[in-house]
PAVEX-162357 format. One record per residue: residue in three letters; x, y, z of N, C-alpha, C in turn; residue number from 1. Coordinates in pm, whole numbers. Example, Ala and Ser with C-alpha at 12.3 -4.5 7.8 and 13.67 -1.06 7.14 Angstrom:
REM PAVEX-162357
(Ala,(1319,-569,780),(1230,-450,780),(1320,-330,780),1)
(Ser,(1285,-225,708),(1367,-106,714),(1290,3,787),2)
END
This chain:
REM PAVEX-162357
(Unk,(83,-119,0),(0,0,0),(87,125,0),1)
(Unk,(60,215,-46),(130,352,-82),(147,409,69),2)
(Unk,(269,493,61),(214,617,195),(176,714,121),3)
(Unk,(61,789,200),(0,891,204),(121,987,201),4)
(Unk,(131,1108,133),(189,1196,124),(169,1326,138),5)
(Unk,(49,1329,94),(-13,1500,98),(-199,1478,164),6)
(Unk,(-181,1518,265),(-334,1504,309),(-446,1633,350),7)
(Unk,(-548,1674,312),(-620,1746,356),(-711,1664,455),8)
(Unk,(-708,1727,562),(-845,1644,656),(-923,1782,709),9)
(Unk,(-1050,1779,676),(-1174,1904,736),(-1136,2032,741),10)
(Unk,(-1063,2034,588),(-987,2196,582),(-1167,2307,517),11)
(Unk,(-1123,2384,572),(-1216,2487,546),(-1136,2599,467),12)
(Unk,(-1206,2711,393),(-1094,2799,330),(-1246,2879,308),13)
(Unk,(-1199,3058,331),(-1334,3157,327),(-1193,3256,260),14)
(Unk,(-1290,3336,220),(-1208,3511,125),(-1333,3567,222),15)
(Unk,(-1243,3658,327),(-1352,3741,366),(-1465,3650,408),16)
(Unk,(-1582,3700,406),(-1720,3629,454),(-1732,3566,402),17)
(Unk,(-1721,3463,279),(-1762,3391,150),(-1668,3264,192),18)
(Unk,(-1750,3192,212),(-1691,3024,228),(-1631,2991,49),19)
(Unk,(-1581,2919,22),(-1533,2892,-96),(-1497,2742,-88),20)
(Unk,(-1413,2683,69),(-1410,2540,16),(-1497,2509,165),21)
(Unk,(-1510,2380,177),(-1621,2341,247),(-1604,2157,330),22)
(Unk,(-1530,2161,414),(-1503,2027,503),(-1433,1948,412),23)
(Unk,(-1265,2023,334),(-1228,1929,225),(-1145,1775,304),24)
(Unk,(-1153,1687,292),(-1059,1571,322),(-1025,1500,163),25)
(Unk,(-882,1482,177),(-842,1434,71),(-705,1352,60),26)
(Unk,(-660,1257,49),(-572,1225,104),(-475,1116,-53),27)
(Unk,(-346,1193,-83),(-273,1166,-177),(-188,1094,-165),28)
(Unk,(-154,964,-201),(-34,892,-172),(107,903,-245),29)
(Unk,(170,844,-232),(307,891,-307),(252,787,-454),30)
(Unk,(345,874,-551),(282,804,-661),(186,788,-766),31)
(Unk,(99,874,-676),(-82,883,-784),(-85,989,-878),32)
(Unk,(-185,967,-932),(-215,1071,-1002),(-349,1099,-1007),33)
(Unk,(-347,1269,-981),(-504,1283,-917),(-607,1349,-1003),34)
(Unk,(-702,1367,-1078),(-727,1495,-1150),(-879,1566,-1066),35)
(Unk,(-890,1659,-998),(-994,1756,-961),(-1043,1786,-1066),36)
(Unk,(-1194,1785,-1053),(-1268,1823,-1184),(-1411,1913,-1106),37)
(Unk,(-1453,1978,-1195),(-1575,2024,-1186),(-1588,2157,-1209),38)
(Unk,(-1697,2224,-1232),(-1758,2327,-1298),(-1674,2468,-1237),39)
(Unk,(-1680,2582,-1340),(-1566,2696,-1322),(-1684,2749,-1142),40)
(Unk,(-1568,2780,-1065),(-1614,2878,-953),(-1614,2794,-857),41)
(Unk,(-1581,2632,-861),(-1586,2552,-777),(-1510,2499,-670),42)
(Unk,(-1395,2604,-702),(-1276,2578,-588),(-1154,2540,-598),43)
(Unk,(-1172,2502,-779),(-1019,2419,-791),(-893,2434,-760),44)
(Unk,(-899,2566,-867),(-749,2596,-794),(-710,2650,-639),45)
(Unk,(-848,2658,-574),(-812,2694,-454),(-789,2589,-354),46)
(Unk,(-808,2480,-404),(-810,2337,-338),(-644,2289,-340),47)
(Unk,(-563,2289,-499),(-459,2262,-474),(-354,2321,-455),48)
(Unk,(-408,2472,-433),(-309,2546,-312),(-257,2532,-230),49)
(Unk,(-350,2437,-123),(-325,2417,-15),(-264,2308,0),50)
(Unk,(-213,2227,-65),(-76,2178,-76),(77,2214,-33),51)
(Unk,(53,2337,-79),(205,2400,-130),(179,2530,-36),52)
(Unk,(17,2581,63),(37,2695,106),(18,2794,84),53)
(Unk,(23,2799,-55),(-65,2913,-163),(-186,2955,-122),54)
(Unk,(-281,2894,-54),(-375,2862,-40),(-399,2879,180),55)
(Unk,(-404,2961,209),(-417,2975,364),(-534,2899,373),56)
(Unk,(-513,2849,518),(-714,2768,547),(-787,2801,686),57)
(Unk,(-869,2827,695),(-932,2889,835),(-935,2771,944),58)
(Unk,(-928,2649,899),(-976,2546,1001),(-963,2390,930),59)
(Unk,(-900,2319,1004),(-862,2187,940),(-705,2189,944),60)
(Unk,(-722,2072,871),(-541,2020,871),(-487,2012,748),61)
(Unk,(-375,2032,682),(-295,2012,620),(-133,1971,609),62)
(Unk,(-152,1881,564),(51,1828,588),(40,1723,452),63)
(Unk,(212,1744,470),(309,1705,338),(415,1613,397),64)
(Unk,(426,1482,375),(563,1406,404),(539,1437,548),65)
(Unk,(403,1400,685),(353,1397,750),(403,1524,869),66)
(Unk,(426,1632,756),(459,1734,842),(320,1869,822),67)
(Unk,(312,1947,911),(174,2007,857),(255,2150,828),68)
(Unk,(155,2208,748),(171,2294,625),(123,2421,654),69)
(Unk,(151,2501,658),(148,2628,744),(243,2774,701),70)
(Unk,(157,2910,745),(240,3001,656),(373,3001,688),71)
(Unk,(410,2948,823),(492,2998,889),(641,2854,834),72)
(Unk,(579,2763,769),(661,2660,687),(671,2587,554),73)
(Unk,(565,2695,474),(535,2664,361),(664,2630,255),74)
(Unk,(715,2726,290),(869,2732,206),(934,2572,168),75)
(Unk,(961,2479,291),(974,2341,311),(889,2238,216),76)
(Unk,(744,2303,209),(658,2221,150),(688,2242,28),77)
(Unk,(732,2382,-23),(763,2422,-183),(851,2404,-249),78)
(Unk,(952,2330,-135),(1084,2299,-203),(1054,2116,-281),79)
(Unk,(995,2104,-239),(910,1965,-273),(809,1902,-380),80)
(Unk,(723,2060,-378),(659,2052,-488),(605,2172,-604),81)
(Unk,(622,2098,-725),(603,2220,-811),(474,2230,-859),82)
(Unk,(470,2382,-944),(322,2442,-950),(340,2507,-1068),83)
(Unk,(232,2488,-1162),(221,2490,-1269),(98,2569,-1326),84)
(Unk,(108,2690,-1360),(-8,2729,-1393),(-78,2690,-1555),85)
(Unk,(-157,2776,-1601),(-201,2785,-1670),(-138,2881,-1823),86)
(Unk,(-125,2850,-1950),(-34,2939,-2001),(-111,3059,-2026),87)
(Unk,(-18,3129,-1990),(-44,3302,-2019),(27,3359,-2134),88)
(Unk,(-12,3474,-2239),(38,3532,-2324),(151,3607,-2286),89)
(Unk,(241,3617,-2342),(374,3682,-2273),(392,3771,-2458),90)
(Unk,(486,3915,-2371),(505,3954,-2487),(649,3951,-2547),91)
(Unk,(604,3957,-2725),(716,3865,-2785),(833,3888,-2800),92)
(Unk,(896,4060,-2734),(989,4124,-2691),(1070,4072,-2607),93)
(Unk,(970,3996,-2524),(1077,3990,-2355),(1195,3885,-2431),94)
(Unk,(1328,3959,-2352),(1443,3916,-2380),(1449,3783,-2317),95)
(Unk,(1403,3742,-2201),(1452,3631,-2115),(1469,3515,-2199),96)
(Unk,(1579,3396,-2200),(1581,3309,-2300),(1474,3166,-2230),97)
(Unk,(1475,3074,-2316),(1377,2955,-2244),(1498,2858,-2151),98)
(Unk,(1601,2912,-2186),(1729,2843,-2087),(1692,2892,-1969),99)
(Unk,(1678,3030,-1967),(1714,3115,-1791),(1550,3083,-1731),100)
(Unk,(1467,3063,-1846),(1307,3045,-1771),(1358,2891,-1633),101)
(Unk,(1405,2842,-1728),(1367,2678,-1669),(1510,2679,-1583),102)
(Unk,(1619,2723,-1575),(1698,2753,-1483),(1618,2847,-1349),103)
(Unk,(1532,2865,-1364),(1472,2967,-1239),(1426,2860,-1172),104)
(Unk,(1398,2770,-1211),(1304,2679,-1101),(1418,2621,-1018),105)
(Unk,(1553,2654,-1031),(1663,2588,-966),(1658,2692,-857),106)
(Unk,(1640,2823,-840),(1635,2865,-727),(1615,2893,-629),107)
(Unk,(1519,2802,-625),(1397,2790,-476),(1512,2710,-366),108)
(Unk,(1556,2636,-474),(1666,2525,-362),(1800,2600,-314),109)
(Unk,(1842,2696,-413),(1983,2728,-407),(1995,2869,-288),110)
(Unk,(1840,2937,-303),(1854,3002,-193),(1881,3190,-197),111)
(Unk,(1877,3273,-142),(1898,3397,-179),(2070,3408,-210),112)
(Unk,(2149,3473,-274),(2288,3570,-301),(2347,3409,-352),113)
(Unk,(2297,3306,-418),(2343,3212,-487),(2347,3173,-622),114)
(Unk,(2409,3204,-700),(2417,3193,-823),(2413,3005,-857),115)
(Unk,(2348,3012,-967),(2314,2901,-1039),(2468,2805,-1081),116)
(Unk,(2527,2697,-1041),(2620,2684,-1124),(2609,2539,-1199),117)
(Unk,(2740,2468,-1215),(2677,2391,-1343),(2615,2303,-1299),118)
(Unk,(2564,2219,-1207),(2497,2149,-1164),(2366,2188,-1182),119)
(Unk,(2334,2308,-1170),(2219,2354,-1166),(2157,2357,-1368),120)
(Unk,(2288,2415,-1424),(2250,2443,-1547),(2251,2313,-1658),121)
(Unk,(2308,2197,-1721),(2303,2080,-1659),(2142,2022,-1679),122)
(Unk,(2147,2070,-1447),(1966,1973,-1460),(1859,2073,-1507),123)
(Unk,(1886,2197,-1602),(1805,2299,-1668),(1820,2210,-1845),124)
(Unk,(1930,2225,-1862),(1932,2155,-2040),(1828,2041,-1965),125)
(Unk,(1888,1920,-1901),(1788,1753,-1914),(1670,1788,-1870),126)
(Unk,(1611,1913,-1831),(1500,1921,-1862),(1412,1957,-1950),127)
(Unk,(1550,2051,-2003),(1449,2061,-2163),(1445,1980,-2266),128)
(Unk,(1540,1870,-2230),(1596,1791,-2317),(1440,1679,-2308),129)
(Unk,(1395,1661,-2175),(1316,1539,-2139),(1174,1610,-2218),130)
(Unk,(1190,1751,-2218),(1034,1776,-2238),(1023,1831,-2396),131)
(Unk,(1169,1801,-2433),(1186,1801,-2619),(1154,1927,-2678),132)
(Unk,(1270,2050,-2596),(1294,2141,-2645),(1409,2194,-2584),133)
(Unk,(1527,2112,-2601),(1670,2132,-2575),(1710,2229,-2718),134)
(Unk,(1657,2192,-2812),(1669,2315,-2925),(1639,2435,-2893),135)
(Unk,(1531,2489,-2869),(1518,2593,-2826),(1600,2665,-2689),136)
(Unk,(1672,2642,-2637),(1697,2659,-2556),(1775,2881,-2523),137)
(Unk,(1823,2899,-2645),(1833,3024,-2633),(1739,3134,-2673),138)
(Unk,(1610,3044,-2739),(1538,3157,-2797),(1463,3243,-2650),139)
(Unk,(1393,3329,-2713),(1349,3450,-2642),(1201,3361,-2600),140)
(Unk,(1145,3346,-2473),(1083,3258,-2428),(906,3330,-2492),141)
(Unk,(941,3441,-2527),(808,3552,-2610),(719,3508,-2750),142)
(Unk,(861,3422,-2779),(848,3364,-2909),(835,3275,-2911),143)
(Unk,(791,3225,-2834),(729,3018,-2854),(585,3037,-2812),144)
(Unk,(518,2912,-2897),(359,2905,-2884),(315,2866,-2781),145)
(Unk,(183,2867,-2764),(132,2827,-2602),(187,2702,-2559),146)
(Unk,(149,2634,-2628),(219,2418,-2620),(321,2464,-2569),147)
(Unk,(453,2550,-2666),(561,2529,-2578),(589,2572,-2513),148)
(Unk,(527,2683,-2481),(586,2789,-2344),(513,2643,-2254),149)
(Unk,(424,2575,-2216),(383,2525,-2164),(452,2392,-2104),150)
(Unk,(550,2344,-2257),(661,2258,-2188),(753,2335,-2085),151)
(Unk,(792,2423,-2179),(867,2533,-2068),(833,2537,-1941),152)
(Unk,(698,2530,-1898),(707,2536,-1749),(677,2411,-1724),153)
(Unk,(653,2341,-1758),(681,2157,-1678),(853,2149,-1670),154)
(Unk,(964,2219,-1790),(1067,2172,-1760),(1141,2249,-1614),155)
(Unk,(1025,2362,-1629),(1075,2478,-1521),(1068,2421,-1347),156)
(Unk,(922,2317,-1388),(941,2266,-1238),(947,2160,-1213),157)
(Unk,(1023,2063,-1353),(1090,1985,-1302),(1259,2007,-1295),158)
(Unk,(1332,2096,-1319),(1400,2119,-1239),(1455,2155,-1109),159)
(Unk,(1332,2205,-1079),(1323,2202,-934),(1327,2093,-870),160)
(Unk,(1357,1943,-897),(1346,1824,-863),(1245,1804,-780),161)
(Unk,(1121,1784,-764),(998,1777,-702),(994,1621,-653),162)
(Unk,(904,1645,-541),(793,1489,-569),(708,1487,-621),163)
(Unk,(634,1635,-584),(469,1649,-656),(477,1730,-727),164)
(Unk,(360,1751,-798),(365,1840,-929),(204,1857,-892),165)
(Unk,(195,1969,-925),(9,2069,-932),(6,2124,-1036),166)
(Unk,(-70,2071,-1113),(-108,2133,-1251),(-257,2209,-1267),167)
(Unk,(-233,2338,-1285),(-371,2408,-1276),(-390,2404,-1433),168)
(Unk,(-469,2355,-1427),(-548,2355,-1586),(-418,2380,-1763),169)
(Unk,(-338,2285,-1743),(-216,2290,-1821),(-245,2298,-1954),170)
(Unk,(-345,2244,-2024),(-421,2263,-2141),(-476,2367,-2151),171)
(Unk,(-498,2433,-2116),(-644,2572,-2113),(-577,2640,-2259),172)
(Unk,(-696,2706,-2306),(-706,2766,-2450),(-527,2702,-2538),173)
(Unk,(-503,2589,-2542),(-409,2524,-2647),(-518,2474,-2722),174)
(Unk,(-438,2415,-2836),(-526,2350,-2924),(-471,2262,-2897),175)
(Unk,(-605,2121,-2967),(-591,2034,-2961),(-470,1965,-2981),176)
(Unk,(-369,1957,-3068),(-266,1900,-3074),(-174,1948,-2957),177)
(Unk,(-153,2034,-2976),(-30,2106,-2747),(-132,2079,-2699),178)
(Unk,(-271,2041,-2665),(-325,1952,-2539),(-281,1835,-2561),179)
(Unk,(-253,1711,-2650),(-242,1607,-2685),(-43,1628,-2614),180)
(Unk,(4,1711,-2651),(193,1709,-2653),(181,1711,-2484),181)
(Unk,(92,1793,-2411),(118,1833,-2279),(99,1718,-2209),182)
(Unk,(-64,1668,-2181),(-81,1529,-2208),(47,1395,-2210),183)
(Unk,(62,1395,-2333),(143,1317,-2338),(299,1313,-2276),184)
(Unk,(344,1451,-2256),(439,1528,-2202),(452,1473,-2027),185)
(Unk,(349,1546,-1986),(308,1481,-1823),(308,1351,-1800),186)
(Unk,(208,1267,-1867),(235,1149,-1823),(403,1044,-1833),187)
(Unk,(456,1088,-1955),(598,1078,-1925),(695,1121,-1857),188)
(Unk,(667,1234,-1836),(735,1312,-1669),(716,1194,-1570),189)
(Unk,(545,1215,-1544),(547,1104,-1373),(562,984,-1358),190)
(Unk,(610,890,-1477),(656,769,-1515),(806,782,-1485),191)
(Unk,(887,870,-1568),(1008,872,-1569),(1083,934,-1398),192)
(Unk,(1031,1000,-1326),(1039,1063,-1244),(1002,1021,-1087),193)
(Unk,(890,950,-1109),(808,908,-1001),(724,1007,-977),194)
(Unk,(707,1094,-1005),(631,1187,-948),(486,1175,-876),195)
(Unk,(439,1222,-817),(300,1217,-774),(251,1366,-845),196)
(Unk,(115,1335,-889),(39,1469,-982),(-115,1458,-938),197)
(Unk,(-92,1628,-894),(-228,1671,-899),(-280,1764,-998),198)
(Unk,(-368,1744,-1059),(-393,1831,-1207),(-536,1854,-1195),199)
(Unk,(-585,1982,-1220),(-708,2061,-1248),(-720,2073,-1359),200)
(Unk,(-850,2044,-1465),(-851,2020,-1546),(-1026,2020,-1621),201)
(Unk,(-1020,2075,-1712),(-1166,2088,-1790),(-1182,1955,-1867),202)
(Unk,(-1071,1891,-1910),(-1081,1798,-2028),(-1084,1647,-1948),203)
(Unk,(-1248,1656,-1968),(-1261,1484,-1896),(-1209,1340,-2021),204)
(Unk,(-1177,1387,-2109),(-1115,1292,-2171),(-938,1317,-2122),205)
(Unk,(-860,1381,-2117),(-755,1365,-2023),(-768,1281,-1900),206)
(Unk,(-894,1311,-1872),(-895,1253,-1675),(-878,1116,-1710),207)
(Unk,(-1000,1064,-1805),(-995,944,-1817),(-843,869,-1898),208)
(Unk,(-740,937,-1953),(-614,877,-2023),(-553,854,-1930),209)
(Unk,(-521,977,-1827),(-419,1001,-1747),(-418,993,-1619),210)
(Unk,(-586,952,-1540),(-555,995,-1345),(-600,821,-1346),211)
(Unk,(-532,829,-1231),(-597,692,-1144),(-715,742,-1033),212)
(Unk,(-668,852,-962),(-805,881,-886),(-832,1035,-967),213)
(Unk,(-997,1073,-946),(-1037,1128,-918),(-1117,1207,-805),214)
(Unk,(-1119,1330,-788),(-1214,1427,-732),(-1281,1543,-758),215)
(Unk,(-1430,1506,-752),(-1535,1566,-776),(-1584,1703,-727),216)
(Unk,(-1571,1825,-776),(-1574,1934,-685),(-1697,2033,-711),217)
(Unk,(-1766,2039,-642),(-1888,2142,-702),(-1905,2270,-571),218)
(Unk,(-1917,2341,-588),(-1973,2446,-488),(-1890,2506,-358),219)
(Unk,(-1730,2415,-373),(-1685,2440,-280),(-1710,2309,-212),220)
(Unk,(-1778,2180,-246),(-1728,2058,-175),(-1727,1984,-224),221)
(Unk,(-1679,1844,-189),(-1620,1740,-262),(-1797,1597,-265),222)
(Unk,(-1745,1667,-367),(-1908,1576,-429),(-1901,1429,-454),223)
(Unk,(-1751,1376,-450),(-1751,1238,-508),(-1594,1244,-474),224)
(Unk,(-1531,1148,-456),(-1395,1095,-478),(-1394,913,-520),225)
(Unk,(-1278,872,-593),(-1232,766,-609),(-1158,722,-740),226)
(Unk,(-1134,632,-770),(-1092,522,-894),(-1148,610,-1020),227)
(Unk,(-1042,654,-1155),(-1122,698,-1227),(-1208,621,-1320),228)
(Unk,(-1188,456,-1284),(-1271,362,-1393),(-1425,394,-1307),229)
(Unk,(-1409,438,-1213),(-1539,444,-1152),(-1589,536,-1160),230)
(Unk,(-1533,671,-1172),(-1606,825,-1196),(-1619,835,-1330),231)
(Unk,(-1651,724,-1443),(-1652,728,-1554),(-1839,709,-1606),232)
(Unk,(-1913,768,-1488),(-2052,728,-1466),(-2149,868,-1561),233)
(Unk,(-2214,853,-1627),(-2291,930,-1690),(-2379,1039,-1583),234)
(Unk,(-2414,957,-1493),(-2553,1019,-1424),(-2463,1086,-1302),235)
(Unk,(-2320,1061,-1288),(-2277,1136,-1143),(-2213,1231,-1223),236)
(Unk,(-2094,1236,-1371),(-2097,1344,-1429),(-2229,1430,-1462),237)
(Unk,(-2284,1423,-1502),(-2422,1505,-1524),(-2492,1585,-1411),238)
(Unk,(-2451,1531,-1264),(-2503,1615,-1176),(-2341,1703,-1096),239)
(Unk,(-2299,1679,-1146),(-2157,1749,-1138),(-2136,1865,-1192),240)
(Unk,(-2182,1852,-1342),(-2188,1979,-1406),(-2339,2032,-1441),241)
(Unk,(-2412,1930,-1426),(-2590,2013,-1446),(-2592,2015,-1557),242)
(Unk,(-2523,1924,-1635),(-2596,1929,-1812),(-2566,1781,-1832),243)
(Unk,(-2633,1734,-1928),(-2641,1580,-1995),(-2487,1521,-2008),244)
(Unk,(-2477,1426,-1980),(-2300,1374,-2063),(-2308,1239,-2075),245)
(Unk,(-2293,1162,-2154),(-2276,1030,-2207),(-2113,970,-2193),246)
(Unk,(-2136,877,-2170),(-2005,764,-2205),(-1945,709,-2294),247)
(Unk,(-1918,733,-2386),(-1833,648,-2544),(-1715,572,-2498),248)
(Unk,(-1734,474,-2596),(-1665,382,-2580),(-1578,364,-2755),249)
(Unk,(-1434,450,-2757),(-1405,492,-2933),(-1262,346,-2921),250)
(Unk,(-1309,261,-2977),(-1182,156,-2980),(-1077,121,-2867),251)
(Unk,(-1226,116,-2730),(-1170,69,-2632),(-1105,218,-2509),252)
(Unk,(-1106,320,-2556),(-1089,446,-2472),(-1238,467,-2464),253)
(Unk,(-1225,553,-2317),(-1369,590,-2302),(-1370,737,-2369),254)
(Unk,(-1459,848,-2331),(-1490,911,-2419),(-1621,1022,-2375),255)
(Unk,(-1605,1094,-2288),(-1721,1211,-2250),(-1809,1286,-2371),256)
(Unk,(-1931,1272,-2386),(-2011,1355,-2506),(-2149,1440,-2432),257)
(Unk,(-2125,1572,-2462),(-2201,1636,-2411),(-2294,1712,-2493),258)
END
């Protein structure tokens, strides 16, 4: 059986007067791969904040590698795990190269008045190398498309040598083919790596390629957890998101139709 690694137990989380998450328990083992799903406003990314701390909580528990997680030690928890947003438009000026992008994730470890040296630069190339853009490596990071700025930051935090990885919605507005590279990108990361992954995510055909568990999130609470051969249910997606969704079955992959 796995150890547990990252656990939420009866965490609460409010902005001001406004509850937002709601008695979360959740509990990640080393190894898994998780994908949070459910309708925009529902908490996601505020759920796997609190992992890493990002994310303050009014009440409940949180811990990492059975230590608990707190403003006052977050830093510890971040050296551990990386965070991945969503790609953003950058403009096509900025000088910074895609070398020095993914060399930054080396400095969380190395610390303030420490310069990067070759050890560091090194595990910056094999990461671009793993995420198959060691070519690019001097261009101007302004000038690559969403897909790749997007490898760019998987190589960015896996240089940071992680256990876990939090992926907030890593696909968002790519096209289909850089959703398919990212996709395919990630799951060879947490194979090659070991990694444990938590990923937020719109694309329930990803959930079903790539998570072993799922969790169900609506309103600020956890509507469902488990096995994703099991959250592969028509009638519990459908009250998840409040519109119709079917099951396909396309040459043995399943297949969400809405």
């Amino acid at each position: 059986m796995s150890k547990s690694l990252a656990v939420l137990h009866n965490v609460h989380v409010s902005y001001g007067c406004r509850a937002v998450l709601h008695d979360i328990c959740l509990n990640v083992s080393a190894g898994e791969f998780w994908t949070v799903i459910g309708p925009n406003g529902a908490g996601k990314s505020t759920l796997i904040g609190l992992f890493n701390g990002l994310t303050q909580y009014d009440s409940g528990a949180v811990t990492y590698a059975g230590k608990a997680v707190t403003p006052q030690n977050a830093r510890e928890a971040r050296l551990k795990i990386a965070h991945v947003f969503q790609a953003t438009d950058l403009d096509p000026k900025m000088p910074l190269s895609v070398f020095a992008s993914v060399l930054s994730g080396t400095y969380g470890r190395l610390g303030l008045f420490r310069r990067a040296g070759q050890k560091e630069k090194k595990l910056a190339m094999r990461a671009l190398d793993v995420v198959g853009l060691a070519n690019l490596a001097s261009r101007p990071i302004g000038q690559l498309s969403g897909g790749e700025r997007q490898r760019v930051a998987l190589a960015r935090a896996l240089a940071q040598e992680p256990e876990m990885l939090l992926l907030d919605e890593p696909t968002a507005a790519l096209d289909w083919r850089a959703q398919r590279d990212i996709c395919t990108t990630v799951a060879a990361l947490r194979q090659e790596f070991s990694l444990t992954v938590v990923m937020v995510t719109h694309d329930l055909n990803a959930v079903f390629s790539l998570a072993q568990k799922v969790a169900m999130l609506r309103e600020g609470r956890l509507l469902w957890q488990g096995e994703v051969q099991d959250a592969m249910e028509p009638k519990l997606l459908s009250t998840l998101y409040d519109v119709p969704i079917q099951i396909a079955d396309c040459d043995g992959r399943k297949a969400a139709l809405f």
